[in-house]
C-alpha positions as CSV (number, residue, x, y, z in Angstrom):
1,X,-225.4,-65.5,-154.2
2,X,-227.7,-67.0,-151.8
3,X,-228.2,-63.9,-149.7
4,X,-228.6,-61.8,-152.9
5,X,-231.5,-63.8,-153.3
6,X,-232.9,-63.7,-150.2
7,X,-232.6,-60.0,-150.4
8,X,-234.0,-59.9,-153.8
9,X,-237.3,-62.0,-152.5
10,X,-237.7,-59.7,-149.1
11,X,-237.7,-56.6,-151.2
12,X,-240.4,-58.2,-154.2
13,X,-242.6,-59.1,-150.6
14,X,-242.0,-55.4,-149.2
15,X,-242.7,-54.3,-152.9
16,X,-245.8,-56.0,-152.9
17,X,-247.2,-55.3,-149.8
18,X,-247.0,-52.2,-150.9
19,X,-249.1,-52.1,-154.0
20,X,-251.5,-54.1,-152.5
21,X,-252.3,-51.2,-149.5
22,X,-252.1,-48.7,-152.0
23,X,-254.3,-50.1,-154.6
24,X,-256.8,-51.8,-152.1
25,X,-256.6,-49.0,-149.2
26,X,-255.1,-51.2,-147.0
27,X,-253.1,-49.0,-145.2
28,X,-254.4,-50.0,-142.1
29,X,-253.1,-53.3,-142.0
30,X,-249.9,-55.5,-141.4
31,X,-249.7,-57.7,-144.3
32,X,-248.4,-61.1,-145.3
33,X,-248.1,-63.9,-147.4
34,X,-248.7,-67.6,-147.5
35,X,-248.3,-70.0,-150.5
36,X,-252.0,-71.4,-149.5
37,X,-255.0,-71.0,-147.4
38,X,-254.4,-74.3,-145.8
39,X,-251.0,-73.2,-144.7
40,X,-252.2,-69.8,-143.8
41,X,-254.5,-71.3,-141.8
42,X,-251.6,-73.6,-139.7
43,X,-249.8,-70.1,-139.6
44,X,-252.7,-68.5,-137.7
45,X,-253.9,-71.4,-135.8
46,X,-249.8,-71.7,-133.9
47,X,-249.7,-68.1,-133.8
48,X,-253.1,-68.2,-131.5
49,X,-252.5,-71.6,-129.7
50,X,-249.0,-70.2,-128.7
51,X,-250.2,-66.9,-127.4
52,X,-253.3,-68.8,-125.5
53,X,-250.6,-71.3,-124.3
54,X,-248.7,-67.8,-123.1
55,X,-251.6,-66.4,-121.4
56,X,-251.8,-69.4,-119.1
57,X,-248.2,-69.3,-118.2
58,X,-247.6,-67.0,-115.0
59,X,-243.5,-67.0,-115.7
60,X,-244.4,-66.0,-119.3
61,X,-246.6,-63.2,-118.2
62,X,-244.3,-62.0,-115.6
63,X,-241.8,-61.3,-118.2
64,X,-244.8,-59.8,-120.8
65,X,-247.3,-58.3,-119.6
66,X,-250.5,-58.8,-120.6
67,X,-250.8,-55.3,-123.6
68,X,-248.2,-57.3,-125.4
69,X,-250.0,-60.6,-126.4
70,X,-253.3,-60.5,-129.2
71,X,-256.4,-58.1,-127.9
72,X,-258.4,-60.6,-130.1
73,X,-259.4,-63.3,-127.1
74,X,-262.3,-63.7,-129.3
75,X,-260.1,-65.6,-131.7
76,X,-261.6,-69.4,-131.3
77,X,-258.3,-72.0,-131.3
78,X,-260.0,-75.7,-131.0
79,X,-257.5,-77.8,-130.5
80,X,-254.6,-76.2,-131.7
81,X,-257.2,-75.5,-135.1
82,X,-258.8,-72.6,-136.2
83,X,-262.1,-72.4,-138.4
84,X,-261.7,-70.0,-141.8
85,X,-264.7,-68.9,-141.9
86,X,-266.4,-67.8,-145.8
87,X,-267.2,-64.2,-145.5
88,X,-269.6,-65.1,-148.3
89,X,-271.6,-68.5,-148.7
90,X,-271.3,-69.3,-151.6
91,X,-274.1,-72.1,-151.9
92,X,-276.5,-70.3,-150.0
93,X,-275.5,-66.9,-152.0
94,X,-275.6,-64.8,-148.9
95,X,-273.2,-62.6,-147.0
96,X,-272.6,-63.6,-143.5
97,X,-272.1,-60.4,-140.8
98,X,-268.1,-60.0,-140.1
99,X,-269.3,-60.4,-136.7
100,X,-270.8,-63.4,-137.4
101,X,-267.2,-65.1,-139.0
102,X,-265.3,-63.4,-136.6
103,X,-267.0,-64.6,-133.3
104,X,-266.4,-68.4,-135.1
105,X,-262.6,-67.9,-136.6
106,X,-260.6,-65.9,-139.1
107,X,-262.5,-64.6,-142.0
108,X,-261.8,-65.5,-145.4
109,X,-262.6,-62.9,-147.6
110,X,-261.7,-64.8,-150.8
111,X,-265.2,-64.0,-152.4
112,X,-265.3,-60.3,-151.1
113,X,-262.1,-59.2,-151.3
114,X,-261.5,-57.0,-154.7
115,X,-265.4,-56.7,-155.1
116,X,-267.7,-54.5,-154.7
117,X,-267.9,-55.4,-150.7
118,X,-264.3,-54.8,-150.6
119,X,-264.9,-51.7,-149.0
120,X,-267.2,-52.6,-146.2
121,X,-264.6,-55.6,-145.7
122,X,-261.5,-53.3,-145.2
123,X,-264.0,-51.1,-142.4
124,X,-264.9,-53.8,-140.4
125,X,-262.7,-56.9,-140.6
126,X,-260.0,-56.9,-137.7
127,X,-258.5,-60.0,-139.5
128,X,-259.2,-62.0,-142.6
129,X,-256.6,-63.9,-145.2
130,X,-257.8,-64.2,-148.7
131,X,-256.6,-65.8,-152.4
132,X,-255.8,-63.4,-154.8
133,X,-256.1,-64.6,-157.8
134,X,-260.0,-64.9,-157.5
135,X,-261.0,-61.3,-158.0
136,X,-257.9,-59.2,-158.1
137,X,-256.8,-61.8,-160.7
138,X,-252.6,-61.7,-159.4
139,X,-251.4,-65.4,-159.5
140,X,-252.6,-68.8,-158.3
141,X,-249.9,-69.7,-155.5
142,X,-250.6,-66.4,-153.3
143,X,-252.7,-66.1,-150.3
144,X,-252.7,-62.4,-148.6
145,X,-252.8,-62.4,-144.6
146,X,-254.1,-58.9,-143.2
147,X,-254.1,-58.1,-139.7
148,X,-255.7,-54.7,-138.7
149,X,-252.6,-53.2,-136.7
150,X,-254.0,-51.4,-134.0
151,X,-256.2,-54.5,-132.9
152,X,-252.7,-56.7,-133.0
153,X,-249.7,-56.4,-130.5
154,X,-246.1,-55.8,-131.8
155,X,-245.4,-58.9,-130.3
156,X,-247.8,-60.8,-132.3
157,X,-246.9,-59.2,-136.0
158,X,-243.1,-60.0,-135.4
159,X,-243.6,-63.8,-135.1
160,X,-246.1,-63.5,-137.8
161,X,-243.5,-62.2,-139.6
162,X,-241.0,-64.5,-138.8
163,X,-243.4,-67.5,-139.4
164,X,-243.5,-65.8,-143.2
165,X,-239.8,-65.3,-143.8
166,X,-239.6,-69.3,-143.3
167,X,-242.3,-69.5,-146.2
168,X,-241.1,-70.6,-149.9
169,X,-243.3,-68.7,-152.0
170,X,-241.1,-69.3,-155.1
171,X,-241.8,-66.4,-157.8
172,X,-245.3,-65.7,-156.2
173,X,-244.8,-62.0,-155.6
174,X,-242.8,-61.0,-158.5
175,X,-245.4,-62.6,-160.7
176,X,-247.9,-60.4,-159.4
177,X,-246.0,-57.6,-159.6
178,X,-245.7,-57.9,-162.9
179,X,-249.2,-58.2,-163.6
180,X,-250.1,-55.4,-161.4
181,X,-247.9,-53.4,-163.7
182,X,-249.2,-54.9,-167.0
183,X,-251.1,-51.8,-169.2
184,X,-254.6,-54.2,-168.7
185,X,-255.1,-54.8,-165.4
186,X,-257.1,-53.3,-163.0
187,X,-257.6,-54.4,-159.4
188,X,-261.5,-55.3,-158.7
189,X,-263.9,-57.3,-160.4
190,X,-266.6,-54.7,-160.6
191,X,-269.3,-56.9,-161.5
192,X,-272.4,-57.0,-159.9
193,X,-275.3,-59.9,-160.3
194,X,-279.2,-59.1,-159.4
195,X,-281.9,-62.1,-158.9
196,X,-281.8,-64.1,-162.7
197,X,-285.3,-65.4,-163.9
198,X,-286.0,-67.3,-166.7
199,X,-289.5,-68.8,-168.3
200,X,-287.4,-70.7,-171.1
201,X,-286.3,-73.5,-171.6
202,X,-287.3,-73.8,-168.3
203,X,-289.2,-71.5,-165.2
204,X,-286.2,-71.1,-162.5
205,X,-285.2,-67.9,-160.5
206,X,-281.5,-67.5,-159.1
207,X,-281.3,-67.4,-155.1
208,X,-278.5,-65.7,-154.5
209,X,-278.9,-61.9,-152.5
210,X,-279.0,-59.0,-155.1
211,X,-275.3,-57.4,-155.7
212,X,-272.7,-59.8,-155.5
213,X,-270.5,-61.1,-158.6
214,X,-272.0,-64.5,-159.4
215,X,-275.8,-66.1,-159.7
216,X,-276.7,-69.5,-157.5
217,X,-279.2,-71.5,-159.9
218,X,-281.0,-74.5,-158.8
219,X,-280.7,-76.7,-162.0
220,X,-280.2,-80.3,-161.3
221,X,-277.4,-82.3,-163.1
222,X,-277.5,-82.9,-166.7
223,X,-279.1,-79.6,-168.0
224,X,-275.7,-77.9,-168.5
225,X,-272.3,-79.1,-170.5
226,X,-270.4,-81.7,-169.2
227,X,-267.2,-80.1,-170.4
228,X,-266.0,-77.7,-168.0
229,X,-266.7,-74.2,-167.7
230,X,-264.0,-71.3,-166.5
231,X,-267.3,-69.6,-165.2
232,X,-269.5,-72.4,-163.8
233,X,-269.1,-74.4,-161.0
234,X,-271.6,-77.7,-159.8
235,X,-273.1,-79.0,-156.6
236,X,-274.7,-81.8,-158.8
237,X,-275.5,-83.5,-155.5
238,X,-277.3,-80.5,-154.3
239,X,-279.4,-79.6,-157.6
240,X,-277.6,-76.2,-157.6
241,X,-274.9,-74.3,-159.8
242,X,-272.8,-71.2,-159.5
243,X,-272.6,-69.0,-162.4
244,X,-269.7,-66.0,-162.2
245,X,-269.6,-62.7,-163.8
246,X,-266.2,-60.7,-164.1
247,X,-265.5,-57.2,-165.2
248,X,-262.1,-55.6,-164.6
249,X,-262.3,-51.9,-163.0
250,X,-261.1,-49.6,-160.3
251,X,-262.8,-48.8,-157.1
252,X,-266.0,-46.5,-157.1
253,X,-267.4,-48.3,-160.0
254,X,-269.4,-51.4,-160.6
255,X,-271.2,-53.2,-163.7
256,X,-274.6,-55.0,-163.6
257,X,-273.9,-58.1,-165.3
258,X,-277.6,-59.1,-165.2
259,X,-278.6,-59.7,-168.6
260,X,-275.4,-60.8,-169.4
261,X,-275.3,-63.5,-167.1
262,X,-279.2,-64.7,-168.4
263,X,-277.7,-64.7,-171.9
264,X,-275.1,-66.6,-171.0
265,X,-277.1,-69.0,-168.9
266,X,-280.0,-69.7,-171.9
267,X,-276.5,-70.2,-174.0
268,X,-275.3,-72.7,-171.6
269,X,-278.4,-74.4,-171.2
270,X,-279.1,-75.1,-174.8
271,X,-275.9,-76.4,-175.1
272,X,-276.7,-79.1,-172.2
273,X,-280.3,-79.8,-173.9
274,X,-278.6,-80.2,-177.4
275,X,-275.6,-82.2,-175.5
276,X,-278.7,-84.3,-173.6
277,X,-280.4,-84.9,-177.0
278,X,-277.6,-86.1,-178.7
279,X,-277.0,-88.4,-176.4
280,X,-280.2,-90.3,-176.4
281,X,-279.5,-90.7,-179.9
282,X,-276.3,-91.8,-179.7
283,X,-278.0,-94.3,-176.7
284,X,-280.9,-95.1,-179.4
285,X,-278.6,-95.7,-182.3
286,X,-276.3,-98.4,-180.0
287,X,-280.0,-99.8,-179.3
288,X,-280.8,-100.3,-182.9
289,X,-277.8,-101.9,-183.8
290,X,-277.6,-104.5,-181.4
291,X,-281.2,-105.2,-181.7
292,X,-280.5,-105.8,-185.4
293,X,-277.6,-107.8,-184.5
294,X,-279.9,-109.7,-182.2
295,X,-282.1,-110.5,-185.1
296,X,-279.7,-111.9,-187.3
């Protein structure tokens, strides 16, 4: 029974590694799975210190030559660690080069991946691990790892692989199989977001570059809800707010979500002033009543 299951989860993984190159044209790439990015991130940073550690070791390379360990010395292991790097700052609400994330660790494409930068992502990332339930929408517990193969020795794929077979991903992959077959999905968030301005209730521009799939507002804490948003996320030390669109689509396409994303902003802010306002009166009313109280 036990190997029936293991057999059943291999072929769900080999399933789903195949959807995923043929729907994201990732055909290019060796791909594989991690529960997390924390624990794809160990993955990669032993895979790396281990073939460093080879490198240095001349009885090592005398049975290996050198063609079989990573081409990628540019790889930066610190101390056993290595950095994953945000293709797309998300604060500032810029996109960094792939050069740029790639000279200082292992790209995570989390924000890009499944966007409308998916394609330049897939042309010039050599490595890169991203979470796909962000913008392909397929699960919560499933982090993709994708290694370019011709910039990758065999040598270096197999262990990966082996580090993966050791991996409980419980019903990870077959969940997203599923919803990769469900009638309503489609793979890429097509939205795209350009600069927001607004003169009411207040004058503020978004500072985020033109195209991606959210807006980066500087509106300091206490103008918005205080009941969370699916769609909004604070830096309430930092005066700033992230705003997401999402539309659903196939590659080729995208949506400008401009006006849709102002209309959604004047909502939310109205709701904060109106949240703000009733507040103070709630504040005045306590005031009242033990200044009366006081009286007596």
């Amino acid at each position: 029974m036990a190997s029936q299951n293991a057999s059943a989860r291999a072929a769900a993984r080999d399933q789903l590694r195949g959807q995923l190159s043929r729907h994201y044209r990732l055909e290019q790439y060796d791909l594989f799975f991690a529960p997390s990015l924390h624990i794809a991130r160990v993955l990669l940073s032993q895979l790396f210190l281990r073939q460093e550690q080879a490198r240095n070791q001349t009885r090592y390379a005398s049975h290996y030559p050198v063609s079989e360990l990573s081409i990628l010395a540019a790889v930066p292991v610190m101390a056993g660690n290595i950095a994953l790097v945000e293709h797309i700052d998300l604060f500032q609400g810029r996109v960094r080069a792939l050069a740029e994330c790639q000279s200082q660790g292992v790209t995570d494409a989390s924000e890009s991946f499944a966007t409308l930068l998916h394609r330049r992502l897939i042309s010039e990332a050599r490595l890169f691990v991203t979470r796909l339930d962000r913008h392909a929408a397929l699960g919560t517990d499933l982090v993709l790892i994708a290694l370019r193969t011709h910039d990758f020795s065999t040598l270096v794929r197999s262990e990966l692989r082996l580090f993966e077979q050791g991996l409980a991903l419980g019903d990870a992959p077959e969940q997203a199989l599923a919803q990769m077959a469900a009638a309503q999905w489609r793979p890429y968030n097509i939205a795209s977001v350009d600069t927001i301005t607004l003169e009411a209730p207040f004058s503020l521009q978004s500072l985020q570059q033109p195209g991606l799939s959210f807006a980066v507002l500087p509106i300091m804490p206490g103008k918005l809800p205080n009941s969370p948003q699916p769609d909004l996320h604070h830096w309430p030390e930092r005066g700033r707010v992230l705003l997401r669109a999402n539309v659903r689509g196939s590659a080729n396409k995208s949506q400008n979500m401009t006006m849709k994303l102002t209309k959604r902003l004047r909502e939310l802010l109205n709701s904060g002033r109106n949240s703000e306002n009733a507040e103070k009166s709630r504040v005045g009313l306590v005031s009242v009543a033990k200044g009366s109280k006081v009286g007596h």
